[in-house]
N, C-alpha and C positions, 0 to 999 in steps of 0.2 A: 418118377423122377429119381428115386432114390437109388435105381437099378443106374443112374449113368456114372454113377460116384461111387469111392472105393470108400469115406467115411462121413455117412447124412448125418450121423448123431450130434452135432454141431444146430442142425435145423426142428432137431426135437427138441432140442433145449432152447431153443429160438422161439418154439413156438411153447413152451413151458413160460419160458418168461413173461410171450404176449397175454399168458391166459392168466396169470401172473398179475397183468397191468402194471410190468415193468417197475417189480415193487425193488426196492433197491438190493436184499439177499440176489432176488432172480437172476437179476442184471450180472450181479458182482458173478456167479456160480456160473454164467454164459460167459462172460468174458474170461475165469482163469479156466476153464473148457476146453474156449476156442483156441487160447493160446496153448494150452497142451495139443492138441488134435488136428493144430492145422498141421504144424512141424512135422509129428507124425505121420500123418495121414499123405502127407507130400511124397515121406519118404517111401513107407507102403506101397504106394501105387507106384513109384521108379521101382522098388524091389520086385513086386507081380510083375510087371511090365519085361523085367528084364530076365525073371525065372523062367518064367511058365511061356511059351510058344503061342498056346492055344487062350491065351489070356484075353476077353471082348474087346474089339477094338472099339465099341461105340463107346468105352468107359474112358471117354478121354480127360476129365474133370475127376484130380483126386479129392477134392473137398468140397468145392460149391462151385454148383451147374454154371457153366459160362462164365466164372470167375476165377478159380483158382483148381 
C-alpha cells in the first residue's frame, strides 16, 4: 500500500499511536506530524508529477490511499 503514495509515514505514526493506545504524547506527535506532511507531501507529488515523465502513474494518492 505504501508503494501507491508519495508520503506513508503519516500511517507509521498512526500506527505508533495505536500501539500507543492513543496515550495523549502519541496523539499530540500524530497530529503536529500530520499537519506538517500532509502540505508537504501534497506539494511533493505535484512537483514529481510534473518533473519527472516517467513518474508511476498508479501513485495517484499523495498522502493517504483513496483520500488525499
Amino acid at each position: 500500500m505504501l508503494q501507491q503514495v508519495s508520503a506513508g509515514e503519516i500511517l507509521e505514526w498512526f500506527g505508533f499511536a495505536m500501539a500507543s493506545r492513543f496515550s495523549l504524547s502519541s496523539v499530540a506527535f500524530l497530529c503536529y506530524t500530520a499537519s506538517n506532511l500532509i502540505p508537504r507531501g501534497i506539494a511533493h507529488h505535484e512537483w514529481y508529477k510534473n518533473k519527472f515523465d516517467d513518474y508511476p502513474i498508479e501513485r495517484k494518492w499523495a498522502v493517504i490511499p483513496f483520500i488525499v
